[in-house]
KEKE-3310 file (N, C-alpha, C; in steps of 0.2 Angstrom, whole numbers, plus 5000, padded with zeros to 4 digits):
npx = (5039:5028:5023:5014:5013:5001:5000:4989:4976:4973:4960:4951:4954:4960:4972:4988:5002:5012:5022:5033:5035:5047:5044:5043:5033:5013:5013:5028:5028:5016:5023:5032:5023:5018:5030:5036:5022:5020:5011:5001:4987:4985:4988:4989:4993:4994:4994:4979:4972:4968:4980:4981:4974:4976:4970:4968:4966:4955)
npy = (5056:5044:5031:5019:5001:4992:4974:4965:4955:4947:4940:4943:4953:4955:4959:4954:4956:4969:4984:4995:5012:5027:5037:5057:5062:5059:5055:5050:5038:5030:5027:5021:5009:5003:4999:4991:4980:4975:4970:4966:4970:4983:4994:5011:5020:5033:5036:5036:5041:5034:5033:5029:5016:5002:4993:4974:4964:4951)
npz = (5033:5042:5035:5030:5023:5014:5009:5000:4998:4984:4979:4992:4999:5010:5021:5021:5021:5029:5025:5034:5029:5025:5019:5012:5006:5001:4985:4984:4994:4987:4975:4978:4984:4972:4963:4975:4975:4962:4953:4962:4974:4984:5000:5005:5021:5031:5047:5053:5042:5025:5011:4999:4987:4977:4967:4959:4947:4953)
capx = (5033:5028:5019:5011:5009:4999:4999:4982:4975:4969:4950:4949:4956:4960:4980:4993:5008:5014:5029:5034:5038:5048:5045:5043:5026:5010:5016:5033:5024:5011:5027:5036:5017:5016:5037:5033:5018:5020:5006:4994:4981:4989:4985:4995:4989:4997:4991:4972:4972:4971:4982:4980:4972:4976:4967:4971:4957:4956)
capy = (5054:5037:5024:5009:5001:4984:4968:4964:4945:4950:4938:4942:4962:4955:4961:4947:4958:4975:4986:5001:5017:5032:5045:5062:5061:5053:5053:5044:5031:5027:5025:5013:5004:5001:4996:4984:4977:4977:4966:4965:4974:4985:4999:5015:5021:5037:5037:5034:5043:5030:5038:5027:5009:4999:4984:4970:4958:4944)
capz = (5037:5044:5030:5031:5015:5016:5004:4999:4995:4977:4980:5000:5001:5017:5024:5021:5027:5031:5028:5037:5024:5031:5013:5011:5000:4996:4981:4985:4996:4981:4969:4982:4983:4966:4964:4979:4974:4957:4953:4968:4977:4990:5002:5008:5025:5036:5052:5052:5034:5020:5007:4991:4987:4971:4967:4955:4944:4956)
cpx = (5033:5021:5015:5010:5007:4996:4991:4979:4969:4960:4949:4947:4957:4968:4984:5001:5009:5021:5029:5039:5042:5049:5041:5034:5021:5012:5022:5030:5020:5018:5030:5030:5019:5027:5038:5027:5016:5012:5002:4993:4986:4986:4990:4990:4995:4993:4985:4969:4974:4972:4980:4976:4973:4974:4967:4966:4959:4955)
cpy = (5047:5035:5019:5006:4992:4980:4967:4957:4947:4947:4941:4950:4964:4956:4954:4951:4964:4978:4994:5007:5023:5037:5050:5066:5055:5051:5049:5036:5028:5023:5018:5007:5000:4998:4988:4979:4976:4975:4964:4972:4977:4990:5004:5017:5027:5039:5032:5036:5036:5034:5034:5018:5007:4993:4980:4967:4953:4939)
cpz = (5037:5039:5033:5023:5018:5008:5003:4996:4990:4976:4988:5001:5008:5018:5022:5022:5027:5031:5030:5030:5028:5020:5014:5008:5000:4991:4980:4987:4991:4975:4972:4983:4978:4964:4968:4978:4964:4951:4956:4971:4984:4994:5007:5015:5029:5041:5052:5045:5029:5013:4998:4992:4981:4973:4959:4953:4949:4949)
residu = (UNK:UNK:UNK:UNK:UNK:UNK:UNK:UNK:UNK:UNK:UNK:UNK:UNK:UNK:UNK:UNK:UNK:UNK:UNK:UNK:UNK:UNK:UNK:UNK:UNK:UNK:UNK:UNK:UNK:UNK:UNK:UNK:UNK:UNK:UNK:UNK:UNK:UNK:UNK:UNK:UNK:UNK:UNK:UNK:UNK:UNK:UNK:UNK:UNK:UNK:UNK:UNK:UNK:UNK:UNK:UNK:UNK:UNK)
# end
């Protein structure tokens, strides 16, 4: 399935960039989030579906 996961500006919670996911699971996708973001606020997204949100202490 097609992803989005999106970087998140830890005070704003506004986009600062985008990468395209191609996994199998929300589950997979959330792991790759958190791998990829290992430290900041991020957001998983399929389609118009938001799959997960982590957020970080600004």
């Amino acid at each position: 399935m097609h992803y989005r996961l999106y970087g998140l500006d830890d005070s704003t919670g506004k986009i600062v960039n985008g990468n395209d996911l191609q996994v199998k699971t929300d589950e997979e996708a959330i792991r790759v989030g958190h791998e990829t973001f290992p430290e900041k606020s991020f957001e998983i997204w399929c389609r118009a579906r938001r799959v997960h949100t982590h957020r970080t202490a600004a």
